[in-house]
C-alpha positions in Angstrom: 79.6 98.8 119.2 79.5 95.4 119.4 82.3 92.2 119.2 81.0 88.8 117.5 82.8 85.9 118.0 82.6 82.6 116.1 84.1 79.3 116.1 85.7 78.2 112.7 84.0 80.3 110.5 81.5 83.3 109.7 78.0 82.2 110.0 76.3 82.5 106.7 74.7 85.7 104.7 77.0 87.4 106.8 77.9 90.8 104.8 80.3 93.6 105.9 79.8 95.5 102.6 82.3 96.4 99.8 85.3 97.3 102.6 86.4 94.6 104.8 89.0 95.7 107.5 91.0 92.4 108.9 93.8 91.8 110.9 94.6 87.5 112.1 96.1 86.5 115.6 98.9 84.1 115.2 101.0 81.8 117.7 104.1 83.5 116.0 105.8 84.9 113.2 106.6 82.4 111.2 103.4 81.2 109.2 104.2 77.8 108.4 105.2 77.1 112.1 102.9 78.9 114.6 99.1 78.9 113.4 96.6 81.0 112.7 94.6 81.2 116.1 92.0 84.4 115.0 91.1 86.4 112.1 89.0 89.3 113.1 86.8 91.7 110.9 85.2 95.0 110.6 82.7 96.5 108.1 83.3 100.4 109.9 80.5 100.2 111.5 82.0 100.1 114.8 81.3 96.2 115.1 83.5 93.8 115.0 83.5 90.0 113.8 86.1 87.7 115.1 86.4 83.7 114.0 88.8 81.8 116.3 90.5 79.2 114.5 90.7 75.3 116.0 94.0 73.9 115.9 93.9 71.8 113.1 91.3 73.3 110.9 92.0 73.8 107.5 89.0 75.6 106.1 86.5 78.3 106.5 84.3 78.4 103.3 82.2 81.8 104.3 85.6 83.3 105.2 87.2 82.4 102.4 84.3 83.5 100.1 84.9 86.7 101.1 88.5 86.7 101.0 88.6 85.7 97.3 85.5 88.0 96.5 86.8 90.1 93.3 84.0 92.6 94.9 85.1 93.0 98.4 88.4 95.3 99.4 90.0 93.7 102.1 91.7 96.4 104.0 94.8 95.8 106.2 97.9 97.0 108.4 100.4 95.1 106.9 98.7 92.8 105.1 101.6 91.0 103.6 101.6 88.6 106.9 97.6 88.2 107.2 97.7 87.4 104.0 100.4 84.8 103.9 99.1 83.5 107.3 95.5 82.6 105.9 96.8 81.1 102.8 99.0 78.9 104.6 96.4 77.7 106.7 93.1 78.0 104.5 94.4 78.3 100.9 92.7 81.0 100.0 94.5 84.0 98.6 93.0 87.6 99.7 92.6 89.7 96.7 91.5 92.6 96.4 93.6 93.9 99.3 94.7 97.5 100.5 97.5 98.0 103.3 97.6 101.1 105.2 101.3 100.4 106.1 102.3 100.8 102.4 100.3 103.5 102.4 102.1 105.3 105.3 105.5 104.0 104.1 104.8 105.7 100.8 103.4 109.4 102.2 105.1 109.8 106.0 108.8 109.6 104.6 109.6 111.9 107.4 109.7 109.6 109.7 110.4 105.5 110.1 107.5 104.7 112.7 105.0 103.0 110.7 103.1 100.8 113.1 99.5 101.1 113.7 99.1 102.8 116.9 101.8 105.5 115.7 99.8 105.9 112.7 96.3 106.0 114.7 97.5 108.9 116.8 98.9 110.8 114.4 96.3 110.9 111.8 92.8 110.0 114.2 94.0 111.1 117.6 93.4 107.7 118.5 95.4 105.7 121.2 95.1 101.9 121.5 96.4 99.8 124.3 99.4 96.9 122.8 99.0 95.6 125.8 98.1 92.2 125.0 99.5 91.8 121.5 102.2 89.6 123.5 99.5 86.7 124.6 98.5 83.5 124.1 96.0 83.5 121.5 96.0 79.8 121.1 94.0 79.7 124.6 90.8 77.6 124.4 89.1 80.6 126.2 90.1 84.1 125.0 89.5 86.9 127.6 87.4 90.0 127.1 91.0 92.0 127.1 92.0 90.0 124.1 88.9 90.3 122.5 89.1 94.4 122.6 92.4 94.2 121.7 91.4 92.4 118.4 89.0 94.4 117.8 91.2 98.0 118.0 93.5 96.3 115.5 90.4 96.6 112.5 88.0 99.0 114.0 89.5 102.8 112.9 90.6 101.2 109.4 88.4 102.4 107.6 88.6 106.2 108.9 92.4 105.4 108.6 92.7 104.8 104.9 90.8 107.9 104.1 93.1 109.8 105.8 96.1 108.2 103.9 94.5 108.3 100.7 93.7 111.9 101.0 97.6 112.3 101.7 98.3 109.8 98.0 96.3 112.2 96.1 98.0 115.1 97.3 101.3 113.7 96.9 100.5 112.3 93.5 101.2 108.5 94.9 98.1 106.7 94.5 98.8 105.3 91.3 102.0 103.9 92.6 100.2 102.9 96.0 97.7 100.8 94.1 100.8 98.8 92.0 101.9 98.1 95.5 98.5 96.9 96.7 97.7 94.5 93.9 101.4 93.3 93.9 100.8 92.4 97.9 99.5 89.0 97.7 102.4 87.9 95.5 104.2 89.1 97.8 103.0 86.8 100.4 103.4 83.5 98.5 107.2 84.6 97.7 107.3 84.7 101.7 105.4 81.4 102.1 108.0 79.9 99.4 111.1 80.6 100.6 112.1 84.3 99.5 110.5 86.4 102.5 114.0 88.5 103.1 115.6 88.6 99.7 115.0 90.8 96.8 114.0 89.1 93.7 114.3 92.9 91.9 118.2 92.8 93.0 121.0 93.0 91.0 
């Protein structure tokens, strides 16, 4: 197991296969204020890709290739955020997506603790460290610490959504899951446009 990491973009013929796992490092939480600072990657082979993002920089073609690749699922933990986050800073909209938080919202109804490392220990037996979630990953220099931490946030994704979907088919939800999925990126650009708290299906 192995993490790459690359400045501004993927290097080209760069393929991770038909499932891409991806998670982004921000400044913040608010996409059109705090910037994109990483967007990291995994294939499921245990490796991990990671682009850090200048200050600035406004595109990434081989990223966005894939991003917009009709052929390529792009597999997330809340993926409405990633997906809003590289569209405000690339343009690109990430389609064909899956989000393993939906997924967990929509089979775990017995309980209201959806966040990755809940869901990674309950369904892999897999603990990861949050320890630097909290740091600054605008940093010229990113430390081996935050590299692994980036890394743990794509690397069990894979293994993750079969788990979930095996738990959709035997709850009859995967029908319903996969409206939510392709619904997602819409989702996003209501966030980036001003709706990201009110319900447009409201009375």
């Amino acid at each position: 197991m192995a993490n790459h990491l690359y400045q501004n973009d993927l290097p080209d013929g760069l393929s991770m296969g038909a499932v891409v796992a991806i998670d982004c490092e921000t400044m913040g939480l608010h996409p059109h204020r705090d910037r994109l600072c990483l967007v990291q990657m995994s294939g499921g082979d245990g490796n991990s890709h990671i682009v850090q993002v200048a200050k600035g920089q406004t595109s990434a073609p081989n990223l966005c290739a894939m991003l917009t690749d009709p052929n390529v699922l792009k597999l997330f933990h809340y993926g409405r955020f990633d997906i809003a986050a590289m569209h405000n800073a690339f343009g690109a909209l990430t389609a064909p997506v899956y989000c393993t938080k939906i997924a967990s919202k929509l089979i775990r109804t017995y309980t209201d603790r959806h966040g990755l490392k809940n869901l990674l220990q309950e369904m892999l037996k897999v603990d990861i460290s949050k320890q630097q979630q909290m740091s600054d990953w605008g940093a010229a220099q990113l430390t081996k610490a935050q590299l692994e931490y980036a890394a743990s946030d794509v690397l069990y994704l894979h293994a993750l959504r079969e788990k979930l979907n095996e738990r959709l088919e035997r709850e009859g939800r995967m029908e319903l899951a996969q409206s939510c999925y392709d619904f997602l990126p819409t989702r996003a650009l209501l966030d980036l446009a001003g709706w990201p708290e009110q319900d447009i299906f409201a009375h």
